[in-house]
C-alpha atoms as a printed R data frame, in Angstrom:
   type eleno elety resid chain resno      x       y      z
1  ATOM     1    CA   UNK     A     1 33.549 -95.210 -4.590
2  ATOM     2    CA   UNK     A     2 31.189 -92.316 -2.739
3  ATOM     3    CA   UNK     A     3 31.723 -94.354 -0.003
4  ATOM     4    CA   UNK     A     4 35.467 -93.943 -0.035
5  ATOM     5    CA   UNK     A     5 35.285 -90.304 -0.552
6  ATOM     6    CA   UNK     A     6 32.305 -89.671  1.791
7  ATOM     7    CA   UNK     A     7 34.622 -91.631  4.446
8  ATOM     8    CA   UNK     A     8 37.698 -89.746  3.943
9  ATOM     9    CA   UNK     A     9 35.921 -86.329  4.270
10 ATOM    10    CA   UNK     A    10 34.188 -87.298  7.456
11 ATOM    11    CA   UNK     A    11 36.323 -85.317 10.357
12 ATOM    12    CA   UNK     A    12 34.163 -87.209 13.303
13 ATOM    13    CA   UNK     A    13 36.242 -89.607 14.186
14 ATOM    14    CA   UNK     A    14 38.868 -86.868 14.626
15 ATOM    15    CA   UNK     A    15 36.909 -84.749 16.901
16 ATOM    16    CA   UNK     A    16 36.301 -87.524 18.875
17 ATOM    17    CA   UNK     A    17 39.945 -88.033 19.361
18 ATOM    18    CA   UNK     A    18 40.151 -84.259 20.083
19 ATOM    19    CA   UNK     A    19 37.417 -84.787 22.750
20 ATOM    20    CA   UNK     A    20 39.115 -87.863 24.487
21 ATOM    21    CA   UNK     A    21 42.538 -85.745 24.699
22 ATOM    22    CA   UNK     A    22 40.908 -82.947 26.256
23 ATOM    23    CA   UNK     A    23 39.104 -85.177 28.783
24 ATOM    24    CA   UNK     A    24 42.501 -86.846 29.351
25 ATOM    25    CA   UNK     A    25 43.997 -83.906 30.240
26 ATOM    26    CA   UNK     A    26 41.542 -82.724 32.351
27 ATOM    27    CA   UNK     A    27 41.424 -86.016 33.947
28 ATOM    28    CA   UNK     A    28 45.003 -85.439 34.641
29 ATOM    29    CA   UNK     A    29 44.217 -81.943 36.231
30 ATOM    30    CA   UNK     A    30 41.983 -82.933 38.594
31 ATOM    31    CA   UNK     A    31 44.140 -86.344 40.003
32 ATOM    32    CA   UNK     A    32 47.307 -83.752 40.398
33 ATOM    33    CA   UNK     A    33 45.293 -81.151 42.029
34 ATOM    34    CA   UNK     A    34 43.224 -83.964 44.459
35 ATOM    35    CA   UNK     A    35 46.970 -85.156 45.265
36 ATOM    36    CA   UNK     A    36 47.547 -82.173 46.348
37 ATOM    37    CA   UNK     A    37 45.115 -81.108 48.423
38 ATOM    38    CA   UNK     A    38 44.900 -84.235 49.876
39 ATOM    39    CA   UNK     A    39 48.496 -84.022 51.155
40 ATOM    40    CA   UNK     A    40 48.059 -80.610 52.403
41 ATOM    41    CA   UNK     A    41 44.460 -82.321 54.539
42 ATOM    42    CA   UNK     A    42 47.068 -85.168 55.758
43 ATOM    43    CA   UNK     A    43 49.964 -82.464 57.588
44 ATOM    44    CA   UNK     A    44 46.864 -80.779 58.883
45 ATOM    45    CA   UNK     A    45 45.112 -83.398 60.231
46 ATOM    46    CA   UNK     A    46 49.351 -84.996 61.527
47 ATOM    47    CA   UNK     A    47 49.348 -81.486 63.120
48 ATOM    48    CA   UNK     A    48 46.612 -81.403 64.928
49 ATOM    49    CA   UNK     A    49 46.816 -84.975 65.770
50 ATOM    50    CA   UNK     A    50 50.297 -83.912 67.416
51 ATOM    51    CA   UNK     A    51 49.033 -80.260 69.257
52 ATOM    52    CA   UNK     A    52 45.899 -83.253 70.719
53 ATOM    53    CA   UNK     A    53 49.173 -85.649 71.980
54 ATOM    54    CA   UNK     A    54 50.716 -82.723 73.363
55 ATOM    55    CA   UNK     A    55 47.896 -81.341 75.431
């Protein structure tokens, strides 16, 4: 029975779901913001690419 209340008082397993969100999250961050960039590198490197073709 001090198992079952020694279990149920343990908050570990919750911060470790707290943990996991926050990495998810940030995991999310950092794909939308390497998206980005990286389509802002592509129309500079198209644009350059272009002013080279035009010379």
């Amino acid at each position: 029975m001090k198992f079952l209340a020694k279990f149920a008082k343990c908050e570990s397993g919750a911060t470790a779901i707290e943990y996991g969100l926050i990495a998810a999250l940030i995991g999310v961050g950092i794909i939308t913001a390497v998206t980005n960039v990286g389509s802002e590198i592509q129309a500079t490197f198209n644009d350059v690419k272009d002013g080279l073709a035009n010379r």
